[in-house]
C-alpha positions as CSV (number, residue, x, y, z in Angstrom):
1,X,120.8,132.7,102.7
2,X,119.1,130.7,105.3
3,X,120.0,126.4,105.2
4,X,117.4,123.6,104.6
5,X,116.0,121.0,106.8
6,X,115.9,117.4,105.5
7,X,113.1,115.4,107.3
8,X,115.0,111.7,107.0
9,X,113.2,108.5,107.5
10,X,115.1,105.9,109.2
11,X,114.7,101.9,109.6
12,X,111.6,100.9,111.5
13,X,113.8,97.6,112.4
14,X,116.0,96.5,109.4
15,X,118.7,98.3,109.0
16,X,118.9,97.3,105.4
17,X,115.8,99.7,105.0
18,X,118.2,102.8,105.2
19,X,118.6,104.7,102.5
20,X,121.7,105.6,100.6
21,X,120.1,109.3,100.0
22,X,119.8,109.0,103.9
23,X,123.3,107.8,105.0
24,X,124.5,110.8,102.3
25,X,122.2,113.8,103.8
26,X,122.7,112.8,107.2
27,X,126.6,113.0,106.7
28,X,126.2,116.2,104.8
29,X,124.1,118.3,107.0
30,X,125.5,120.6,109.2
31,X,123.1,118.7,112.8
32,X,121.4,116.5,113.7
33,X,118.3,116.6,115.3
34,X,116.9,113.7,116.9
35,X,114.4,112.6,119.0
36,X,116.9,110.1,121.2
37,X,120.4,111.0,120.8
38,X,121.4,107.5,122.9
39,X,119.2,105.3,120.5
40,X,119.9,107.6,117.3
41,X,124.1,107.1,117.7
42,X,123.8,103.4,117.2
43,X,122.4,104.2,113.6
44,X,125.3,106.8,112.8
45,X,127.5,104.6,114.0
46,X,127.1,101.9,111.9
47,X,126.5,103.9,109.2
48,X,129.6,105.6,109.8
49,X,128.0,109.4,110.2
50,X,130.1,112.0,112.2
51,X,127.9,114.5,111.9
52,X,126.9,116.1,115.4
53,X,123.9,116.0,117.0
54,X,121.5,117.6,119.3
55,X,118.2,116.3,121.3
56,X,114.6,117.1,120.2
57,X,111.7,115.7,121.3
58,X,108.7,115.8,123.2
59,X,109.0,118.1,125.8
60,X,111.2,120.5,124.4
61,X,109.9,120.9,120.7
62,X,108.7,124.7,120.9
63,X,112.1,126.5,122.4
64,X,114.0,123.9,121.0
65,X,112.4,124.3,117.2
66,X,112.9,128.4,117.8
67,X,116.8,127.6,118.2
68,X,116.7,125.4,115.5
69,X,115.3,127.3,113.1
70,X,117.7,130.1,114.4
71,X,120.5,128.2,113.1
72,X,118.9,127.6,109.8
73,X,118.3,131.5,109.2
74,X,122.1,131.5,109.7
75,X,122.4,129.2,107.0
76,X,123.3,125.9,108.7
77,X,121.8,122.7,106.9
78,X,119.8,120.7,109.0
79,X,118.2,117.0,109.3
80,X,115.7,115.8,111.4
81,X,115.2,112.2,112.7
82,X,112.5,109.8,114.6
83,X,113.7,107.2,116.7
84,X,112.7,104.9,114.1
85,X,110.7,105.1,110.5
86,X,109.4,108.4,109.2
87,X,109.7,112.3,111.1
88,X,106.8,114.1,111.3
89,X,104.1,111.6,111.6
90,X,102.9,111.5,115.3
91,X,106.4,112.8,116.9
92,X,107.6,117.0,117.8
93,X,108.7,116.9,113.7
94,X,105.3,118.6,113.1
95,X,106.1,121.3,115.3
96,X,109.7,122.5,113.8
97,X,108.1,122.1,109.9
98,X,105.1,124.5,111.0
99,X,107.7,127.4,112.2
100,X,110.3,126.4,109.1
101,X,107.4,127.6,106.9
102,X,106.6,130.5,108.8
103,X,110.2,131.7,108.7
104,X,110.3,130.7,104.9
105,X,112.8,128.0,105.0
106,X,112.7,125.0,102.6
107,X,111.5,121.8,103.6
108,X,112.9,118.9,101.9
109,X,111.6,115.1,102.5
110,X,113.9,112.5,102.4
111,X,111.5,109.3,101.8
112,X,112.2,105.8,103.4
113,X,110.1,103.4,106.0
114,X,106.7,104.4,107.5
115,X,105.7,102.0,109.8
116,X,101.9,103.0,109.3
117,X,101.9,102.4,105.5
118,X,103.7,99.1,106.0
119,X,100.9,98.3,107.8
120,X,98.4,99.1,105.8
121,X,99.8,97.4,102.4
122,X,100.1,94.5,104.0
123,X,97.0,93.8,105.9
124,X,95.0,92.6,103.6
125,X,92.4,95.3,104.1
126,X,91.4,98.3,101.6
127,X,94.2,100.4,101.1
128,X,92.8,103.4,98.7
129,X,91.5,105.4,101.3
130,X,92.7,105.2,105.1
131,X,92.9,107.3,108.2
132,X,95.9,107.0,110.7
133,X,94.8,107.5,113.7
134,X,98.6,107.1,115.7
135,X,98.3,106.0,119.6
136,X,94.9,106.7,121.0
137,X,94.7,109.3,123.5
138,X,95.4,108.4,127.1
139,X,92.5,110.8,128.6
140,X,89.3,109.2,128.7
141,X,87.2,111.2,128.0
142,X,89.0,112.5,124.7
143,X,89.3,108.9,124.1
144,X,86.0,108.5,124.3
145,X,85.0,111.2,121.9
146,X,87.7,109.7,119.4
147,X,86.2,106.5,119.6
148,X,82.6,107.7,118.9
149,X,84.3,109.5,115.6
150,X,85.5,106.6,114.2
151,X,82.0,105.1,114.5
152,X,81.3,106.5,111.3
153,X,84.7,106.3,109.6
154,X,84.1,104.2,106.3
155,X,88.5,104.4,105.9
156,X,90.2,101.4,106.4
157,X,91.8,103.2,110.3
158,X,95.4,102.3,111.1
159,X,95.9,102.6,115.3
160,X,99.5,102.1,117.1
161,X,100.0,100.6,120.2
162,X,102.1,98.9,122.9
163,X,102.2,95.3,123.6
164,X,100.8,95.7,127.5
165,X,97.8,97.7,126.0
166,X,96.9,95.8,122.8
167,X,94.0,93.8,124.7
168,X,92.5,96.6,126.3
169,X,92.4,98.9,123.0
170,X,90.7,96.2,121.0
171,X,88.0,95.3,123.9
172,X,87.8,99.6,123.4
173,X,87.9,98.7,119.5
174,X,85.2,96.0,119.4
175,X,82.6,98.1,122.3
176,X,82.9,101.1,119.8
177,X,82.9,99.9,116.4
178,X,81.4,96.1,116.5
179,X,83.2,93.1,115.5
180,X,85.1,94.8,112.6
181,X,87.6,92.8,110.4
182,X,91.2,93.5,112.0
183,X,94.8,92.8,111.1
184,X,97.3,92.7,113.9
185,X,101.0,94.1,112.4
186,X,103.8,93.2,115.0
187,X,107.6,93.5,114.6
188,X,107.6,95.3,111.3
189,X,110.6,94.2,109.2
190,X,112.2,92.3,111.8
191,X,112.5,88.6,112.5
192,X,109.4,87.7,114.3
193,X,107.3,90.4,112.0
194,X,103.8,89.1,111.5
195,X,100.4,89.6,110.1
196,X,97.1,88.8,111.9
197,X,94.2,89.0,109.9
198,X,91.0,88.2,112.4
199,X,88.4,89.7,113.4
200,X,88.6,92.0,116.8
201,X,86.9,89.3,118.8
202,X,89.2,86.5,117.7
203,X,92.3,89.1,118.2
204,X,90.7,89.6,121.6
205,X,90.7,85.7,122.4
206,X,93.9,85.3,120.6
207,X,96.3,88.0,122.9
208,X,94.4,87.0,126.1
209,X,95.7,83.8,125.3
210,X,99.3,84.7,124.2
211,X,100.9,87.5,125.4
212,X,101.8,89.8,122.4
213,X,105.1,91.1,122.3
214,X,106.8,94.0,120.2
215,X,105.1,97.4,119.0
216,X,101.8,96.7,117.7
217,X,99.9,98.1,114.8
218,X,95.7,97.8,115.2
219,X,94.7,97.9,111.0
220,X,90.8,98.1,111.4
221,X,88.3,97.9,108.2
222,X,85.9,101.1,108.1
223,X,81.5,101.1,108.1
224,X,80.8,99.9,104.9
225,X,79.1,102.3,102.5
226,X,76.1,100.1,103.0
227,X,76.3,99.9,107.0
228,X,76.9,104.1,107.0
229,X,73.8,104.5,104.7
230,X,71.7,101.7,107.2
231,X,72.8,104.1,110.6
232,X,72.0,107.3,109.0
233,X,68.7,105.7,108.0
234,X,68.2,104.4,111.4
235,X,67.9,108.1,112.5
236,X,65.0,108.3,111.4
237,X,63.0,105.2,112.8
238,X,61.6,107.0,115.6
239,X,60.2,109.3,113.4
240,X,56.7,109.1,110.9
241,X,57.1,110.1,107.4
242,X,54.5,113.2,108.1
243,X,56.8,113.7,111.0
244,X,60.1,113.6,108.8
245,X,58.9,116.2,106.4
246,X,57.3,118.6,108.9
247,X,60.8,118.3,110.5
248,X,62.4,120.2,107.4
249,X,59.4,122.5,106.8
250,X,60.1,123.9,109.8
251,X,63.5,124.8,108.4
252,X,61.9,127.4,106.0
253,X,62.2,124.2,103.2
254,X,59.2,124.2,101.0
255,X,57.4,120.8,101.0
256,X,58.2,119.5,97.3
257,X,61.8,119.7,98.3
258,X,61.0,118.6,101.8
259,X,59.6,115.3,100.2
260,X,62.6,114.9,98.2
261,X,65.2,114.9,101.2
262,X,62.9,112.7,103.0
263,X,62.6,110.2,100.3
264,X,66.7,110.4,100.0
265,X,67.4,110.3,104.0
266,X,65.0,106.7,104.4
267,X,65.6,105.2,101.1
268,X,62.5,105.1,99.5
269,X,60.4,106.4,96.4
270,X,59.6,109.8,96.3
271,X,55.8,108.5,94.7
272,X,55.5,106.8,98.5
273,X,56.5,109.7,100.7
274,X,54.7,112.2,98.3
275,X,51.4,109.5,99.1
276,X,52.3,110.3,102.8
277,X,52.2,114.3,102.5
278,X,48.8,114.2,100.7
279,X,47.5,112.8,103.8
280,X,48.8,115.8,105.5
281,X,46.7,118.1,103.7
């Protein structure tokens, strides 16, 4: 009978934010995996956990989850942990869950801090539907096409990043989306933790004045529903309303119903674009 693995949140920062499910699974299992053996050892230490452990991580999360999930079909218990807050979520996690399922092992969450719903709660922003959005991608041109995405994103978009690039991603932030409502989240649950809500211009001003310090999460409002309907609108401008409904006829899409989707895609009466197409005749 093959083992389990536990994916166990850890502390973001406070140490208090540990678990006592945690502390008991991690001491428990039969290893460890974890992303930073040298940073996870302090936590078992002071939690008093014995249990081995082994590195996984970045650069070796495909051969590594193959050995791992070796030792599960052998019927060794494992856990998995980040350096800090929740497995799984933007960290080599992802990869060993995907081949546990393939080789029909059971996946059990242990629940505990997430750094990116901290954020959120507390930001002062809409919370009932977000997008996390983790660290931005380096390339630029992938960046790029990220960026463009999130144009249209009407979720409230949680972003991480480092201190020495916060300035730079929101002058990114502000060039792609406009001057969006913003809330800065530094230091989660530890002394100096704080909450920014601004705008991205003002958060711009702010951190070119004062160097920020600590990990940094970006929590950005989405396009109103208003704003989202206003650019889809805008499509059209360059367009006449004959024009607009010979665009769908074309499609094969008879003209009553062609009328219709104009009248829904600008906003207006049906009686007024239905005015237009007699002209057409």
């Amino acid at each position: 009978m093959s083992g389990s693995l536990y994916l166990v949140a850890t502390p973001i920062g406070n140490l208090e934010d540990m678990t006592y499910r945690a502390v008991r699974i991690l001491s428990e299992v039969d290893l460890i995996a974890a992303e930073d053996t040298r940073n996870s050892i302090k936590l078992l230490n002071h939690f008093h956990i014995k249990t081995p452990m082994t590195s996984y991580h970045e650069h070796n999360k495909y051969e590594k989850a193959t050995e791992l999930v070796g030792k599960l079909l052998e019927g060794k218990n494992l856990a998995v942990i980040t350096d800090a807050g929740t497995p799984g979520i933007s960290d080599p996690g992802e990869e060993l869950v995907k081949q546990c399922y393939e080789a029909g092992i059971k996946v059990i969450p242990v629940p505990g801090a997430c750094a990116a719903v901290n954020a959120v709660i507390a930001s002062g922003l809409p919370t009932r539907r977000f997008s996390f959005e983790a660290f931005l991608p380096a390339d630029k041109k992938e960046k790029k096409y990220i960026l463009e995405e999130l144009k249209a994103e009407t979720r409230t978009m949680i972003i991480y990043e480092a201190p020495h690039r916060l300035v730079k991603t929101l002058k990114e932030l502000l060039d792609a989306l406009g001057n969006r409502r913003a809330t800065i989240c530094r230091e989660l649950t530890k002394k100096h933790e704080t909450f920014f809500l601004t705008t991205l211009e003002d958060a711009i001003a702010h951190y070119e004045a004062t160097e920020p310090k600590g990990e940094c999460i970006i929590v950005v409002e989405g396009l109103s529903r208003e704003s989202s309907l206003e650019e889809a609108r805008s499509q059209w401008d360059n367009m006449t309303i004959e024009e607009h409904i010979t665009h769908y006829m074309s499609q094969g899409i008879e003209k009553k119903e062609a009328i219709k989707q104009v009248a829904k895609d600008r906003g207006l009466p049906k009686r007024e674009v239905y005015d237009k197409a007699k002209e057409m005749q």
